[in-house]
N, C-alpha and C positions, 0 to 999 in steps of 0.2 A: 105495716099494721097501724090504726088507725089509735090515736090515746085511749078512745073507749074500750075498743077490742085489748088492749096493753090491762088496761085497770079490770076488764072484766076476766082475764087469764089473767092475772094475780091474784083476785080474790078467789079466784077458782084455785086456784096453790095454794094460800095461808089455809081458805078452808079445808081442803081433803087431811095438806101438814099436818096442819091443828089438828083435827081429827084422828089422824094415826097417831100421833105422839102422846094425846090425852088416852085413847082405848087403848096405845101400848105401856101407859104408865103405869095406871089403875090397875089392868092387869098382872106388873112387875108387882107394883105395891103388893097385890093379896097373896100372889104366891111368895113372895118374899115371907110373908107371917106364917108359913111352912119350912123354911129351912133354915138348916141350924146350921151350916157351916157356910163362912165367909168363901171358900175359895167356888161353892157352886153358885153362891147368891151371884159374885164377880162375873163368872158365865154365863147367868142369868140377863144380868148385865150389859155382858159383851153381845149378845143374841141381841137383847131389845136395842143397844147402842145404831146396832147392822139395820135394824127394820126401821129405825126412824129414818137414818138416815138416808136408807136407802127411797121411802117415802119422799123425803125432802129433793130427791136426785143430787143429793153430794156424794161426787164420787170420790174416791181418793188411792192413791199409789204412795207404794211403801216403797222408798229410795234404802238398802243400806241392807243390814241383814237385822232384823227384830230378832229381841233376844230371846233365847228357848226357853221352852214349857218349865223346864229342870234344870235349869242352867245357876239355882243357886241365886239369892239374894244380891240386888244392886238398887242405887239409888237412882233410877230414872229422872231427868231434869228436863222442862221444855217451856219455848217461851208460848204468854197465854196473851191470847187474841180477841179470843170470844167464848161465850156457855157452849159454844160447840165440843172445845179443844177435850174437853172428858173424853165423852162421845167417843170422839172420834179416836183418843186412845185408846179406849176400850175396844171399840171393833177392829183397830190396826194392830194390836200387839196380841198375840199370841197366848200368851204368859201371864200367871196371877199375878195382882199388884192393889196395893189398898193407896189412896188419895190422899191427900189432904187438900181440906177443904176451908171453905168459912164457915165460921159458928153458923152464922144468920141461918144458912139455910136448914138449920135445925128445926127453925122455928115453923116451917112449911111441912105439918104430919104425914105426907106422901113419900118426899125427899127423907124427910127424918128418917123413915123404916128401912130404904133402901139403902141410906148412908151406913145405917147399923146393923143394917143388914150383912154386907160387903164389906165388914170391920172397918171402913175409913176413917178417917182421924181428922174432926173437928179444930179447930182452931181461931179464936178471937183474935186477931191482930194489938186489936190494944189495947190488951192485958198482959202484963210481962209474966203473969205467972200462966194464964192459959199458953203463951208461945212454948216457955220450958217446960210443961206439963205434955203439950205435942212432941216437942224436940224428943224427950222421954221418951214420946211412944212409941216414935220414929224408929230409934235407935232400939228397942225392945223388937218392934216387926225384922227389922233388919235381923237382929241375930237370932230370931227365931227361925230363918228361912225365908220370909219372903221381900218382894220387894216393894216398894214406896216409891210413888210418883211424885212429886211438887214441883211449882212453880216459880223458879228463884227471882223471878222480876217479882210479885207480891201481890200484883195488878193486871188489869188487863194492857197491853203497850202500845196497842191501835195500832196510827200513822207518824207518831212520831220514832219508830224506831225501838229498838231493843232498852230496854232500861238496864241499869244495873243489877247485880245478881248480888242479892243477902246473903249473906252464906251460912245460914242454917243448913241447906237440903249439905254442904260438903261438909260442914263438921258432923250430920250425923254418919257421912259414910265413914271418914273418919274414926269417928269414935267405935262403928262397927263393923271396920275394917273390909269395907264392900266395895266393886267398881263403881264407879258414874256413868252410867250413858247418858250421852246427848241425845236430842233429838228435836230436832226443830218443823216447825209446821209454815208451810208457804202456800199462800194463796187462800188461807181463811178470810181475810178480808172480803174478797171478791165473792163470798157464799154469804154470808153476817156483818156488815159493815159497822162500825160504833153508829149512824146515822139511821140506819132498819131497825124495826121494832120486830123484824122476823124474817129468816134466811129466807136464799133464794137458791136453786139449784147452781151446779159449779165442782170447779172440781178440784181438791186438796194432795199437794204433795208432801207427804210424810219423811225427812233426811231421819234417819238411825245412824248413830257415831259409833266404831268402834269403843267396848268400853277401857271407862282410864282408871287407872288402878291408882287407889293413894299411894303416894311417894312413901317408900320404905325408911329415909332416913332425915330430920331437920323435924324440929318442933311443930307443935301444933297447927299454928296460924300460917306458918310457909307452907305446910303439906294441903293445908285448908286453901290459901291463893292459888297453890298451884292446881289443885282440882278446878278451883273455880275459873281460872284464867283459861284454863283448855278446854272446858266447856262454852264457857259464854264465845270464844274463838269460832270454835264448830257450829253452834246455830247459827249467830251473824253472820255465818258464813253463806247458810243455805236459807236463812228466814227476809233473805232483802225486800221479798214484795208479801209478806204476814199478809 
């Protein structure tokens, strides 16, 4: 195919993308200003997650066994790639779960409602009191029941590799005494690249870790590494080409 035919099917894909993701958003937004509980806004959610993507033609396969609908509050952990990786947990897992997020995108009134919508949990990175005001809340969803997704790298990790893991997301499991699942995402890159201003079709495998239960016995901070050491273990295991 000739570079014009190449550029003229591209702008024909960002265009129709663009277009389904802005009339499926909009849409999310006003019905969201109709419901009042987080776990149908999150299906709501997970619906619109499916139709953009599937818009976009990112396909993706779930490696591993996703954890059930009722299976009881865990802290889900996964290394982050791209504005995809929500997305697309949303439409590969099963099961309720609130985010956490960054402040900023509060500041965008469409984002804002569906954030708040889907009880997710904001957070400013640096403000030491907005982090332990999250950690809080973390640790509150968790032992309310449900479960909480974050991102223990803190950033997106591109091409150079997995970053190290904060361990916030394992002292709240920790603290509320819940498993970790890993779960690492392969082949984001090759759909969203850090160099694209907008995906491209492609296709995402999803690795699910069995989950890891905090250690029963040793103080805080060893039950805290060893969470975090057998998680960060299990995505780099299966995230080498993110």
């Amino acid at each position: 195919m000739s570079a014009p035919l190449r550029r003229l099917g591209r702008a024909a894909y960002i265009a129709y993308g663009g277009s389904v993701i802005a009339v499926v958003m909009v849409v999310l937004w006003l019905v969201t200003g109709f419901v009042r509980s987080a776990r149908v806004a999150v299906a709501l959610q997970r619906l619109a997650s499916r139709i953009m993507l599937g818009a976009l033609g990112c396909r993706f396969v779930v490696r591993g066994a996703p954890p059930a609908a009722h299976g009881g509050a865990r802290v889900l952990v996964a290394n982050h790639t791209s504005y995809l990786d929500i997305p697309l947990m949303l439409a590969a897992l099963g099961c309720d779960f609130a985010f956490v997020t960054k402040h900023e995108l509060l500041e965008w009134p469409l984002i804002a409602r569906i954030t708040r919508g889907g009880g997710h949990i904001p957070v400013d990175r640096e403000r030491a009191t907005s982090r332990a005001a999250a950690v809080a809340r973390v640790v509150k969803t968790l032992r309310a029941g449900r479960s909480v997704l974050l991102f223990p790298e803190g950033t997106f990790s591109f091409d150079e590799g997995l970053r190290p893991f904060h361990a916030g997301a394992f002292k709240c499991a920790v603290a509320a005494g819940v498993p970790v699942v890993p779960i690492a995402l392969e082949g984001v890159a090759g759909v969203w690249s850090q160099h694209a201003r907008f995906p491209r079709s492609g296709r995402v495998e999803i690795w699910v870790g069995d989950p890891i239960e905090p250690p029963a016995s040793g103080d805080e901070e060893t039950r805290v590494e060893a969470l975090r050491s057998e998680a960060h273990r299990f995505i780099a295991a299966h995230a080498r080409r993110a």
